[in-house]
N, CA, C and O atoms as a Tinker XYZ file with bonds, in Angstrom:
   408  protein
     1  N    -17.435000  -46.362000  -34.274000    73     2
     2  CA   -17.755000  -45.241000  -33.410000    64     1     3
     3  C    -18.022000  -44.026000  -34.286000    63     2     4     5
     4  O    -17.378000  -43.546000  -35.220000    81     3
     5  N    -19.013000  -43.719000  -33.782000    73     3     6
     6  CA   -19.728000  -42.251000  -34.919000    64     5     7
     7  C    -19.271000  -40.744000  -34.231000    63     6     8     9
     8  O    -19.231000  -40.549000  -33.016000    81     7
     9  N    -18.992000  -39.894000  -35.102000    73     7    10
    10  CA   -18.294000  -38.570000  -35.120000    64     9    11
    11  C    -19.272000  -37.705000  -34.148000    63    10    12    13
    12  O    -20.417000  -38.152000  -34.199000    81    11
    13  N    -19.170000  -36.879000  -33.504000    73    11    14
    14  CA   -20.430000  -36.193000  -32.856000    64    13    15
    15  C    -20.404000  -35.492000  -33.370000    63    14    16    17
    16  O    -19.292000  -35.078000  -33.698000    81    15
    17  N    -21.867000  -34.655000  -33.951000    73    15    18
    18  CA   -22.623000  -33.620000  -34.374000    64    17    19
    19  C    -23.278000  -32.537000  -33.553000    63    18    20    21
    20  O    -24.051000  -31.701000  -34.021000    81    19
    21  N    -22.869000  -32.627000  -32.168000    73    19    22
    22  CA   -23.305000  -32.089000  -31.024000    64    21    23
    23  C    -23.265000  -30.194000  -31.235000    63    22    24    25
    24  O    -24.066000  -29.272000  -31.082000    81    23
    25  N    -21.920000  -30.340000  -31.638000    73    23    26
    26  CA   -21.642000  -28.707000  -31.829000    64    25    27
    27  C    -22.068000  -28.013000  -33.459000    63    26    28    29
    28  O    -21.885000  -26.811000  -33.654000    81    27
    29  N    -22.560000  -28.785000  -34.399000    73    27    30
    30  CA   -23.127000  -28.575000  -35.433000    64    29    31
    31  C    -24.495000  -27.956000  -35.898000    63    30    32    33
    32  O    -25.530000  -28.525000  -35.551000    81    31
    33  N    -24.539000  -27.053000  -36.508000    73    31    34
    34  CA   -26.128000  -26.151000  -36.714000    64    33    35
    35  C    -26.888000  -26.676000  -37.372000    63    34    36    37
    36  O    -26.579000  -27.862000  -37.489000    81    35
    37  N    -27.711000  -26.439000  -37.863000    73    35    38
    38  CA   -29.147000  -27.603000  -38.823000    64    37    39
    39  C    -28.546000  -28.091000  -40.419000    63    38    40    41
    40  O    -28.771000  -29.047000  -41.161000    81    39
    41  N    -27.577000  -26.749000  -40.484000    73    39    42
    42  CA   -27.354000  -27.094000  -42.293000    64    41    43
    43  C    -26.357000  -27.346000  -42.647000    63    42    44    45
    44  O    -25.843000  -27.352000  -43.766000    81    43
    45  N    -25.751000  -27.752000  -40.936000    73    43    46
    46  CA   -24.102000  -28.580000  -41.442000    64    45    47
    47  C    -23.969000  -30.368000  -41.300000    63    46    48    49
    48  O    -24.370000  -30.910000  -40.270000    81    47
    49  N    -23.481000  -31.033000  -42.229000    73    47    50
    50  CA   -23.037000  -32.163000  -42.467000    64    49    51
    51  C    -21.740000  -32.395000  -42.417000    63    50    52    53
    52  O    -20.866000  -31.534000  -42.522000    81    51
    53  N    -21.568000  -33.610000  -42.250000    73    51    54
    54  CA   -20.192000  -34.076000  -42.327000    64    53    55
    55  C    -20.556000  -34.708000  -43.541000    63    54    56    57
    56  O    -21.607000  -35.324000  -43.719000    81    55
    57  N    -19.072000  -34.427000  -44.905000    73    55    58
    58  CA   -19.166000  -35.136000  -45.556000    64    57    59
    59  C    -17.678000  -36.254000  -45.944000    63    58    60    61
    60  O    -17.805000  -37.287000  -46.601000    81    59
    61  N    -16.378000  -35.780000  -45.395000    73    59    62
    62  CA   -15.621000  -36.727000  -44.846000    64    61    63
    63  C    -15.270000  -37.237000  -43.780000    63    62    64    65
    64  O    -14.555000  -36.394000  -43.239000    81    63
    65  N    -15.361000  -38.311000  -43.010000    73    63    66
    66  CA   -14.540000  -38.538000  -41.913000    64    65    67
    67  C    -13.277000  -38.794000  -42.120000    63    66    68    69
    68  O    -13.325000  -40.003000  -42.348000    81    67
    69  N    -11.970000  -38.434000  -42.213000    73    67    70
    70  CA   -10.800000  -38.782000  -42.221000    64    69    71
    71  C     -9.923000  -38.946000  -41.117000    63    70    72    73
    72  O     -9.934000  -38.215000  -40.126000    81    71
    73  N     -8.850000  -40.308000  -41.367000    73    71    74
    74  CA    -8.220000  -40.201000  -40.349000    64    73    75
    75  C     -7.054000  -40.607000  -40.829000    63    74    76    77
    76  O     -6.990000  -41.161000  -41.927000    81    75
    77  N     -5.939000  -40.376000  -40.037000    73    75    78
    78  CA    -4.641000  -40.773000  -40.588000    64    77    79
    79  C     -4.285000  -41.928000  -41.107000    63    78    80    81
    80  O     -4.867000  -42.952000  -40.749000    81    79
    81  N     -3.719000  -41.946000  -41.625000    73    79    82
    82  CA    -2.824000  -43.084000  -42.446000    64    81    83
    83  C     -2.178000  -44.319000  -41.729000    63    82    84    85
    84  O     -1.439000  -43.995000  -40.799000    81    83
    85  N     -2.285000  -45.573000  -41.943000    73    83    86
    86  CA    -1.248000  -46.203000  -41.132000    64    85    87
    87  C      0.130000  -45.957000  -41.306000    63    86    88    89
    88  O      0.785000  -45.806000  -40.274000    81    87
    89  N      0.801000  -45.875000  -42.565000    73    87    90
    90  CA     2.086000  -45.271000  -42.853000    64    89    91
    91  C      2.567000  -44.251000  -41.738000    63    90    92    93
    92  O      3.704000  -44.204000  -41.270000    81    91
    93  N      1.316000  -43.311000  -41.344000    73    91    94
    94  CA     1.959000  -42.303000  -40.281000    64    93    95
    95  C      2.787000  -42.831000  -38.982000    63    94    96    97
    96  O      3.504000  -42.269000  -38.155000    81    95
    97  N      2.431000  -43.936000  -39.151000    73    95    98
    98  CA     2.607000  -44.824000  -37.508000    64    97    99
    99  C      3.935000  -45.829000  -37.953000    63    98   100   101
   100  O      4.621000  -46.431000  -37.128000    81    99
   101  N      4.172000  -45.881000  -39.671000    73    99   102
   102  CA     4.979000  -47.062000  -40.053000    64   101   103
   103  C      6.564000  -46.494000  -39.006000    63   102   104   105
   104  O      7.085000  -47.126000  -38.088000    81   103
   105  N      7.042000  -44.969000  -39.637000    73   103   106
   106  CA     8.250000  -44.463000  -38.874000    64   105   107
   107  C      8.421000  -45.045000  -37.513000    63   106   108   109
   108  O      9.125000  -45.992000  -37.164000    81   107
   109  N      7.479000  -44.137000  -36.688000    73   107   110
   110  CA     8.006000  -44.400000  -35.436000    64   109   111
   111  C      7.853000  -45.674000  -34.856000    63   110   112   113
   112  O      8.568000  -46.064000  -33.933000    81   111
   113  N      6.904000  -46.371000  -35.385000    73   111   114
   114  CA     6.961000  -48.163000  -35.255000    64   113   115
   115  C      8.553000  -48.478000  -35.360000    63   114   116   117
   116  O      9.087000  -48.976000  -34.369000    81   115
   117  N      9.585000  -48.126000  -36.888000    73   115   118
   118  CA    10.516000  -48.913000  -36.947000    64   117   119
   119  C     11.463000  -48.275000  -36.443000    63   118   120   121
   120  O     12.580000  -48.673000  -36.772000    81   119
   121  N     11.401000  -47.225000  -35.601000    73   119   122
   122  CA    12.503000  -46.692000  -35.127000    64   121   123
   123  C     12.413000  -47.728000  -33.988000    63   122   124   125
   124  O     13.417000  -48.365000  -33.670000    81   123
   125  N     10.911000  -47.957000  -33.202000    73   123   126
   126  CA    11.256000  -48.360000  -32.371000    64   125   127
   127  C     11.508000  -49.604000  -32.305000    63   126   128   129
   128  O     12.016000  -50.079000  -31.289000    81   127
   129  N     11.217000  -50.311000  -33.317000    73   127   130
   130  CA    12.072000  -51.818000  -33.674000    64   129   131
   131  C     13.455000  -51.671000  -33.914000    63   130   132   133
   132  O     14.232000  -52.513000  -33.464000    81   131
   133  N     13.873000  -50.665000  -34.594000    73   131   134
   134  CA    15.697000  -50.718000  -34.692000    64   133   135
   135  C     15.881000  -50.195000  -33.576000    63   134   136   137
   136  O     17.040000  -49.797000  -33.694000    81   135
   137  N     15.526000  -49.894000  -32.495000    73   135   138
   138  CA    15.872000  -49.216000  -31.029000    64   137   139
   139  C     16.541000  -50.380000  -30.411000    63   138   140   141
   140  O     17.718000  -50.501000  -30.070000    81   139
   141  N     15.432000  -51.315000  -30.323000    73   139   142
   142  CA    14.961000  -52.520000  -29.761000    64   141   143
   143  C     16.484000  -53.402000  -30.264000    63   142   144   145
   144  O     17.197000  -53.981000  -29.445000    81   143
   145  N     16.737000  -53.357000  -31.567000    73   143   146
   146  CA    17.736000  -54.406000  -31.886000    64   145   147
   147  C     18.894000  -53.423000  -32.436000    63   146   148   149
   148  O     19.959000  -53.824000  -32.906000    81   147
   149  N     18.626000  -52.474000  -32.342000    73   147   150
   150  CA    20.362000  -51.726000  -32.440000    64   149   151
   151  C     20.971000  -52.080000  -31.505000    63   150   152   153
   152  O     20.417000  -52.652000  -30.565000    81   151
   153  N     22.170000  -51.843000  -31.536000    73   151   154
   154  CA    23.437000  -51.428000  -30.984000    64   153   155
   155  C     24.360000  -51.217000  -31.013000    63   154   156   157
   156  O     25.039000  -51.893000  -31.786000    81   155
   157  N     25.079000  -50.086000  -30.161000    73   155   158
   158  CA    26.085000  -48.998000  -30.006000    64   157   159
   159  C     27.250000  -49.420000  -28.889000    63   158   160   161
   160  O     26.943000  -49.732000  -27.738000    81   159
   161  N     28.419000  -49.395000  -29.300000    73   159   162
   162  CA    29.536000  -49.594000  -28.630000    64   161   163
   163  C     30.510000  -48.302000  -28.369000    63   162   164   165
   164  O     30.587000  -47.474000  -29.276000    81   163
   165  N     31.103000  -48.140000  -27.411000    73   163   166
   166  CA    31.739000  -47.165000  -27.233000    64   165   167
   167  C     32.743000  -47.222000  -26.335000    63   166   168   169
   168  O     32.461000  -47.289000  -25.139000    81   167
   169  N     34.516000  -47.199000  -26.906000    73   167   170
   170  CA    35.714000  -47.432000  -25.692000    64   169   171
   171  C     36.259000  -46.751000  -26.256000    63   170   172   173
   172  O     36.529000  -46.511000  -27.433000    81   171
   173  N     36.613000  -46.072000  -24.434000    73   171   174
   174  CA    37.522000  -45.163000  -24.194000    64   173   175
   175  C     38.929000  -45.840000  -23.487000    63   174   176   177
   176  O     38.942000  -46.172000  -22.301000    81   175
   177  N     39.795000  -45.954000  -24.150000    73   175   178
   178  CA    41.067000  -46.379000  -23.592000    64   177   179
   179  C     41.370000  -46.167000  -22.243000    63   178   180   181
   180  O     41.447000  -44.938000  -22.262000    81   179
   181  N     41.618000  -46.517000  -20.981000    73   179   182
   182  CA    41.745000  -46.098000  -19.389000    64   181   183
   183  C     42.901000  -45.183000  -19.750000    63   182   184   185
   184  O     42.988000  -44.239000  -18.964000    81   183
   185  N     43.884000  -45.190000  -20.787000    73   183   186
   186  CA    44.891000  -44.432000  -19.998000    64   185   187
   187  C     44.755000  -43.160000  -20.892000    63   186   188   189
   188  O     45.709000  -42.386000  -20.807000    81   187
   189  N     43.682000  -42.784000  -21.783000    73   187   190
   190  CA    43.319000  -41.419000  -22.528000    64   189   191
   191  C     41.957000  -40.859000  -21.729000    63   190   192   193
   192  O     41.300000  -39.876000  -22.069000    81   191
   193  N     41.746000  -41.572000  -20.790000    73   191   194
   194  CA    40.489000  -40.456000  -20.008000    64   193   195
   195  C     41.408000  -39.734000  -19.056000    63   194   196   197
   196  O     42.307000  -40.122000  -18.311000    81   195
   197  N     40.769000  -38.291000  -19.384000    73   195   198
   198  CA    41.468000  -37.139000  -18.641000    64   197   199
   199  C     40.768000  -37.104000  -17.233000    63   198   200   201
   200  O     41.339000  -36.873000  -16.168000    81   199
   201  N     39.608000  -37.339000  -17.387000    73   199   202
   202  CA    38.192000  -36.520000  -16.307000    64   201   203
   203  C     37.356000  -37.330000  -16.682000    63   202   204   205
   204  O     37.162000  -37.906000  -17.753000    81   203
   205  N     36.672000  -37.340000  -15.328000    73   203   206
   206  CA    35.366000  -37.859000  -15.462000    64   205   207
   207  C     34.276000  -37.119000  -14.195000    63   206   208   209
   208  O     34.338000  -37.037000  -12.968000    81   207
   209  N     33.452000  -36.734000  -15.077000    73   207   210
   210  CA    32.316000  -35.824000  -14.220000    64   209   211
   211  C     31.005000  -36.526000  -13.838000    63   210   212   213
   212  O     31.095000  -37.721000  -14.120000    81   211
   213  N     29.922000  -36.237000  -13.343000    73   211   214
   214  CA    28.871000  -36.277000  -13.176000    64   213   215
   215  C     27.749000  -35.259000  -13.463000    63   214   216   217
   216  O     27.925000  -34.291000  -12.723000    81   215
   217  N     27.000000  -35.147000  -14.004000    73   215   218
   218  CA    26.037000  -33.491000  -13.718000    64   217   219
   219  C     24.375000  -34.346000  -12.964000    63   218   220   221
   220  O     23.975000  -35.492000  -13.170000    81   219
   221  N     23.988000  -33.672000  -12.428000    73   219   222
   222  CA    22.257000  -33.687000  -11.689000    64   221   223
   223  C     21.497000  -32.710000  -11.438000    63   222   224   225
   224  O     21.711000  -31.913000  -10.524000    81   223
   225  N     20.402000  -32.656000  -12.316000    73   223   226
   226  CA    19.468000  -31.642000  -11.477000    64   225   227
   227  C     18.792000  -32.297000  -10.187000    63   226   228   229
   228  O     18.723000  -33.428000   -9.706000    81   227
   229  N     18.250000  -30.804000   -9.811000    73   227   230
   230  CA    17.726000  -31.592000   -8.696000    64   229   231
   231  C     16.237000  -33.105000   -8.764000    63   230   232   233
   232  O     16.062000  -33.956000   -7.891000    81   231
   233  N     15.339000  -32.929000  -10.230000    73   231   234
   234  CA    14.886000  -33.696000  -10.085000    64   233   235
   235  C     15.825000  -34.920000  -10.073000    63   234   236   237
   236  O     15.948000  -35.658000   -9.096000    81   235
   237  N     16.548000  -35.090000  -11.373000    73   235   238
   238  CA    17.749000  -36.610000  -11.467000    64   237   239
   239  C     18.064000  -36.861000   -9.999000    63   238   240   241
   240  O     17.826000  -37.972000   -9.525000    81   239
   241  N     18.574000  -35.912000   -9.271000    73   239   242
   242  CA    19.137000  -35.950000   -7.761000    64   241   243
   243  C     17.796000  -37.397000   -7.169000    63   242   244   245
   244  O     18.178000  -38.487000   -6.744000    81   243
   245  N     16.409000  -37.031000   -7.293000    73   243   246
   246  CA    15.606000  -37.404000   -7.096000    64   245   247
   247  C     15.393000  -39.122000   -7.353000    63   246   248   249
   248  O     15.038000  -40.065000   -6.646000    81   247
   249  N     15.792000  -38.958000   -8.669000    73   247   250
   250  CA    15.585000  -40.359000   -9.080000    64   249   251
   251  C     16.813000  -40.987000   -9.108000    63   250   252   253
   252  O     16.924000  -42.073000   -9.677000    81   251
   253  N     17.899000  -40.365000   -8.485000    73   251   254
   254  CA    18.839000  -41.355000   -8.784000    64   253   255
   255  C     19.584000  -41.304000  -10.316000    63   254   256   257
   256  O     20.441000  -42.095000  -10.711000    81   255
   257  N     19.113000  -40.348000  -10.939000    73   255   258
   258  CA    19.740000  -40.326000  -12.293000    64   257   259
   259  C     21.001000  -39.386000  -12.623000    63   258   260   261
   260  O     21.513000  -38.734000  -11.712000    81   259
   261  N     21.301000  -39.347000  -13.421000    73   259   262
   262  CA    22.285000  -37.754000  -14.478000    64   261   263
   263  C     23.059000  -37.802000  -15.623000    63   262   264   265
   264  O     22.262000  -38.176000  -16.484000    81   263
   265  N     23.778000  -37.699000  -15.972000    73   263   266
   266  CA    24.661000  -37.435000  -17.042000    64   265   267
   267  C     25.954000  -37.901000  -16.290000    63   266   268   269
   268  O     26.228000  -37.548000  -15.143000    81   267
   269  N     26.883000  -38.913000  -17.229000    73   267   270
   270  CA    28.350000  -38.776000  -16.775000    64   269   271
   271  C     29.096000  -38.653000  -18.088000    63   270   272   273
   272  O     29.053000  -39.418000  -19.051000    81   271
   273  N     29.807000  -37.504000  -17.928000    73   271   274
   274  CA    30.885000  -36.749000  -18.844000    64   273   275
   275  C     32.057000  -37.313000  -18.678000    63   274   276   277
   276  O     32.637000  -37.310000  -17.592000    81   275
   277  N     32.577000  -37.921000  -19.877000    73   275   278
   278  CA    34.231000  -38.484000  -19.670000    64   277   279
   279  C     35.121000  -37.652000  -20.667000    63   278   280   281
   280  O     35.180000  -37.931000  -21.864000    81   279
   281  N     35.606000  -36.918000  -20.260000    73   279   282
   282  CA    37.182000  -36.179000  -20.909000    64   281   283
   283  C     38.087000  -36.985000  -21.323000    63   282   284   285
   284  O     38.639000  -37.657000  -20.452000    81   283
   285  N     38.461000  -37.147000  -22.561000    73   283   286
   286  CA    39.552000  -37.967000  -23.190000    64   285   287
   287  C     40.662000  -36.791000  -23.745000    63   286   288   289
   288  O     40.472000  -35.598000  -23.979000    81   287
   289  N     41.749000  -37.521000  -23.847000    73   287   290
   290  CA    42.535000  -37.038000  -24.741000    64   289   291
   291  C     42.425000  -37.329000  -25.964000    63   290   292   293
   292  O     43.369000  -36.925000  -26.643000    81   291
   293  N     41.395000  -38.040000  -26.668000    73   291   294
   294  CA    41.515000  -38.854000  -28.193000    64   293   295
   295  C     40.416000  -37.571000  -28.751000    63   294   296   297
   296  O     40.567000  -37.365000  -29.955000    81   295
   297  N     39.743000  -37.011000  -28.334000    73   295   298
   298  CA    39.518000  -36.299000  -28.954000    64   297   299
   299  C     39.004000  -34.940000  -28.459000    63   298   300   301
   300  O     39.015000  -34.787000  -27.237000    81   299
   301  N     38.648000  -34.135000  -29.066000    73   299   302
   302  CA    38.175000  -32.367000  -28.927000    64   301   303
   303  C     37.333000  -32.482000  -27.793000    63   302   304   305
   304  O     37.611000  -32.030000  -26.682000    81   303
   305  N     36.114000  -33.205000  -28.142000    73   303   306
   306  CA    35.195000  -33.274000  -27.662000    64   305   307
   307  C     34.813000  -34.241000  -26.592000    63   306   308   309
   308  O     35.218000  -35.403000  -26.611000    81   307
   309  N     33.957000  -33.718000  -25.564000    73   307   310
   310  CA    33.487000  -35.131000  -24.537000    64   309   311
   311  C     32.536000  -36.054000  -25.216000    63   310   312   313
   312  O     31.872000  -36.008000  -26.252000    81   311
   313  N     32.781000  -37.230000  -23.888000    73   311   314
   314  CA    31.757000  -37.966000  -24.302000    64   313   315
   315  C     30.718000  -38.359000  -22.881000    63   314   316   317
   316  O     30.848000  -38.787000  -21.734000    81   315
   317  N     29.707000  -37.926000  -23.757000    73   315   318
   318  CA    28.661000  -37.596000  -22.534000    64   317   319
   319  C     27.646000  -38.823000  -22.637000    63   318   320   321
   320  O     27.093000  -39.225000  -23.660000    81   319
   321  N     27.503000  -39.444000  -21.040000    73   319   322
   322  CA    26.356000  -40.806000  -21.469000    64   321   323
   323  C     25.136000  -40.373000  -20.530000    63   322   324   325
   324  O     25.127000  -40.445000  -19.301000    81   323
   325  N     23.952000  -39.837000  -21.479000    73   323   326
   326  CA    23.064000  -39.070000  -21.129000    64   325   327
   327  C     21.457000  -40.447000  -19.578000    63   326   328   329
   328  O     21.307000  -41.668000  -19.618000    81   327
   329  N     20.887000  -39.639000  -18.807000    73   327   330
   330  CA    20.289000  -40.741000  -18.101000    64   329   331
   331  C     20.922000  -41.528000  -17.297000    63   330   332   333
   332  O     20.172000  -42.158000  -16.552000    81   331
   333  N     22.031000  -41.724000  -17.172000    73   331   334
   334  CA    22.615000  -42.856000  -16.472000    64   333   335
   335  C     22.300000  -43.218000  -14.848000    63   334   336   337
   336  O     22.724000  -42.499000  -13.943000    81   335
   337  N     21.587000  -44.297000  -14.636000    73   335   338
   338  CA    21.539000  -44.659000  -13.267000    64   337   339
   339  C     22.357000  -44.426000  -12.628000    63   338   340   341
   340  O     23.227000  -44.158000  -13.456000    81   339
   341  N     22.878000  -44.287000  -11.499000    73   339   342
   342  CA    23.144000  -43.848000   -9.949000    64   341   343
   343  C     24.783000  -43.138000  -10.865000    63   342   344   345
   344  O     25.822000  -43.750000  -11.110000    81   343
   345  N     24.504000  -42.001000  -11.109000    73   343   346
   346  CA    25.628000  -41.468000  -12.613000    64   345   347
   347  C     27.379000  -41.533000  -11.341000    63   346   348   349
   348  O     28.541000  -41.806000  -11.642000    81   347
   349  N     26.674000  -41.093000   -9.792000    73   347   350
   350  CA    28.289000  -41.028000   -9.176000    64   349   351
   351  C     28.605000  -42.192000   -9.095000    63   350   352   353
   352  O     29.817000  -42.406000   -9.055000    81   351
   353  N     27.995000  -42.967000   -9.059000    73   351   354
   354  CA    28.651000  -44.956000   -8.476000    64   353   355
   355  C     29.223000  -45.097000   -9.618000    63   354   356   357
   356  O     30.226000  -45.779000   -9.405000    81   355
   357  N     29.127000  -44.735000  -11.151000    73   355   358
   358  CA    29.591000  -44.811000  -12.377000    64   357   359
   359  C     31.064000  -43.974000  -12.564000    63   358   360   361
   360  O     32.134000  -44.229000  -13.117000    81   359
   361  N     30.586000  -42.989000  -11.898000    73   359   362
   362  CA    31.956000  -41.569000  -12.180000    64   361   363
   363  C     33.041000  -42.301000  -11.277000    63   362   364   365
   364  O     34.160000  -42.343000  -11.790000    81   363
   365  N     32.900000  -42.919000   -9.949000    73   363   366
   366  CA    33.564000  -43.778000   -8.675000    64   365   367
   367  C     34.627000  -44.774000   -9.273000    63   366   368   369
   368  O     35.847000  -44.761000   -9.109000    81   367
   369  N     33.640000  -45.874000  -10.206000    73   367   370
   370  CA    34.005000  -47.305000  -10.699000    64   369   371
   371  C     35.252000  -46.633000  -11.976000    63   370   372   373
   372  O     36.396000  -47.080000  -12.059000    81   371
   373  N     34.736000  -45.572000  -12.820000    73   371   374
   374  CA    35.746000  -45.582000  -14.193000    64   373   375
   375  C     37.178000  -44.618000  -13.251000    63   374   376   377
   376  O     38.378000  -44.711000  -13.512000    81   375
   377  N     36.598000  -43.831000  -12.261000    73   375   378
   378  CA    37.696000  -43.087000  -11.724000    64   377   379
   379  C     38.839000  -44.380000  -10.962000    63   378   380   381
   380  O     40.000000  -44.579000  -11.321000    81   379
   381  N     38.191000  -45.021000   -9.998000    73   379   382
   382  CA    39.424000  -46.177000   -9.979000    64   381   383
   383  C     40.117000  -47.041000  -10.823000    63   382   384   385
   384  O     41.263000  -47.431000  -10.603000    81   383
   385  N     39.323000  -47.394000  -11.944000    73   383   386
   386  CA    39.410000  -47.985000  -12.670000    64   385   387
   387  C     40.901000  -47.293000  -13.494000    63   386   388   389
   388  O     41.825000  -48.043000  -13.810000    81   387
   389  N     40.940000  -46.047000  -13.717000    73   387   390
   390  CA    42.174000  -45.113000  -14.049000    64   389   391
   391  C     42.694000  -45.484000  -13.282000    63   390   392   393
   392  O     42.823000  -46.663000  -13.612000    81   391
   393  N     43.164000  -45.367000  -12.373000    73   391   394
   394  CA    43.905000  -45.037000  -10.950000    64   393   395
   395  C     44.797000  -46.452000  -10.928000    63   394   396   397
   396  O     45.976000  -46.548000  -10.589000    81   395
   397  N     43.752000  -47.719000  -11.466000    73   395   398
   398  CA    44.466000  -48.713000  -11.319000    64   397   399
   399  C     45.304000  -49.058000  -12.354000    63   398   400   401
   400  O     46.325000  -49.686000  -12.073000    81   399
   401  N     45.061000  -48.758000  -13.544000    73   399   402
   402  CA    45.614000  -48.812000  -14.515000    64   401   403
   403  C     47.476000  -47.848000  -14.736000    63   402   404   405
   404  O     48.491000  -48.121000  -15.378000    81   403
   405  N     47.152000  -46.925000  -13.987000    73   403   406
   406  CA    48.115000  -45.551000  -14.182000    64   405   407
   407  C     49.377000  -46.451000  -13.127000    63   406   408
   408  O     50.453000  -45.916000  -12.860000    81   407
């Protein structure tokens, strides 16, 4: 496929066509192969969760999505599991899930 010259005056030429590199494409290719075959584990003991939240905007509201925030005692910080499908049926299941344990 040839470059257009459409917007070009009488005494201009093209004298490189360049285009990117395949290397440019190598990164995000293997991220998305280690995406594909990573994986991440993550437990929170039932009897060190303090809280457990939900957040939604109104689009998430929309799709059914949000964020669920779990408060531990193990550490400073939350742990937030970002996207999560139907995020209250999730906040519901780990909240009994305490309840039964306690």
């Amino acid at each position: 496929m040839g470059f257009s010259t459409r917007g070009f005056s009488d005494d201009e030429d093209i004298e490189l066509h360049l285009h990117p590199h395949w290397l440019v494409f190598a990164k995000p290719g293997l991220m998305i192969i280690l995406g594909l075959f990573g994986r991440q584990r993550l437990e929170i003991p039932l009897q060190r969760v303090n809280n457990v939240m939900f957040e939604q905007s109104f689009l998430e509201r929309i799709v059914n999505a949000g964020d669920v925030i779990v408060e531990s005692g193990a550490d400073d910080r939350d742990v937030v599991f970002d996207n999560t499908p139907d995020p209250e049926f999730i906040q519901a299941k780990i909240q009994r899930a305490v309840r039964r344990k306690s």
